[in-house]
C-alpha positions in Angstrom: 21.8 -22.9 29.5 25.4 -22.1 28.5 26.2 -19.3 25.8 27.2 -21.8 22.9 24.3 -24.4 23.5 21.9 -21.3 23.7 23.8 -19.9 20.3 23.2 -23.0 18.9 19.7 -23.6 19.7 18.8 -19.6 18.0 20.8 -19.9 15.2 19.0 -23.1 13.7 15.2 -21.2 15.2 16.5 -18.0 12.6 17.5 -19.8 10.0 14.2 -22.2 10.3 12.3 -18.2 10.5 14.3 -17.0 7.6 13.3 -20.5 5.3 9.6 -20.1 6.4 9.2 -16.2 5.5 10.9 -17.5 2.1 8.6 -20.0 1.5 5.8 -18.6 2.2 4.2 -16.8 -0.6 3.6 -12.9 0.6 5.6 -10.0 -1.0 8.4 -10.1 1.6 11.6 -9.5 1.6 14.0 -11.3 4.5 17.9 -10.3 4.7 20.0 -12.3 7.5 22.6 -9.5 9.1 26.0 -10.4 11.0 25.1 -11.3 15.1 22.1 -13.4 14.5 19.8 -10.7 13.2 17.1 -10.7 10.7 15.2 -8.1 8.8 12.3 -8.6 7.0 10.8 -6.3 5.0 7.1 -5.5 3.5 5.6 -4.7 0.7 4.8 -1.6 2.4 8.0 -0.5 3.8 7.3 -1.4 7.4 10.0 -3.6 8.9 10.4 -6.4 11.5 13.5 -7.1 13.2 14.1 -10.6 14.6 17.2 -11.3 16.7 19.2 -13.3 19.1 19.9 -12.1 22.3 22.3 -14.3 23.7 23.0 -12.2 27.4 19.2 -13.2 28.4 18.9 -16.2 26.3 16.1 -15.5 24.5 15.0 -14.3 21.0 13.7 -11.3 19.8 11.1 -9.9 18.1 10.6 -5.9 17.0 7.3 -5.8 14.7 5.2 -2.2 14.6 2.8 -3.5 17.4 5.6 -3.8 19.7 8.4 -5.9 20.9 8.5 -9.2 22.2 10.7 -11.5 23.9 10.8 -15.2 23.7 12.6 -18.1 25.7 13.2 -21.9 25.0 11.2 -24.2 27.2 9.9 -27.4 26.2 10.9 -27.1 22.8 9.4 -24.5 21.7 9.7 -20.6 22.1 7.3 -19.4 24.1 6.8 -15.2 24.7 8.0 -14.5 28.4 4.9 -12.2 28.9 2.2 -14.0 28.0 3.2 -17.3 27.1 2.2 -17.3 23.4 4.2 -19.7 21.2 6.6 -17.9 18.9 5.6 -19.2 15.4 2.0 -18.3 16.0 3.1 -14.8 17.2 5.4 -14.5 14.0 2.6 -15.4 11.5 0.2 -12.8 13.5 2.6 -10.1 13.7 3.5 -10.7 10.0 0.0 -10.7 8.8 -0.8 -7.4 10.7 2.3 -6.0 9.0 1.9 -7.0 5.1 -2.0 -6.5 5.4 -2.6 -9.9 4.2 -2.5 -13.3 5.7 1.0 -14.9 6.9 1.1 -18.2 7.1 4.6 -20.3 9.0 5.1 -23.2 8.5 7.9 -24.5 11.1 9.6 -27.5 9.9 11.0 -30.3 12.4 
């Protein structure tokens, strides 16, 4: 996939991640950075960084259980270790993190 396509394609994934973390009713708060980078924050001070990584195409996640990488393939963004669907992962990781349930809803 070329650079700007990929760019593209992770840009409007964030910005769909940053909408859902807005919307969806925990104690968090989510600030967009410069380079396709977002950090969320919770309630109990405990962060998660999400980010584009354009070099290996893929996006980014750093939560407290770990890191995790995800690629595109067949429209949707699945973990390059163990397949797992990147929404699903998000709403887990986030839920571990805030101590309360995390629910994402990804919009089409």
């Amino acid at each position: 996939m070329e650079e700007s396509a990929f760019n593209m394609l992770a840009e409007a994934e964030l910005a769909r991640i940053e909408n859902a973390f807005d919307a969806c009713g925990a104690d968090i708060d989510i600030e967009p950075k410069p380079g396709g980078v977002l950090e969320i924050e919770f309630d109990n001070g405990s962060k998660m960084i999400i980010n584009r990584h354009t070099a290996a195409r893929e996006i980014w996640v750093a939560a407290r259980s770990g890191g995790f990488h995800f690629r595109p393939l067949e429209g949707a963004w699945r973990n390059t270790r163990d397949d797992g669907e990147l929404w699903a992962m998000l709403a887990a990781l986030a839920s571990e993190q805030a101590g309360e349930t995390v629910t994402l809803v990804r919009p089409y």
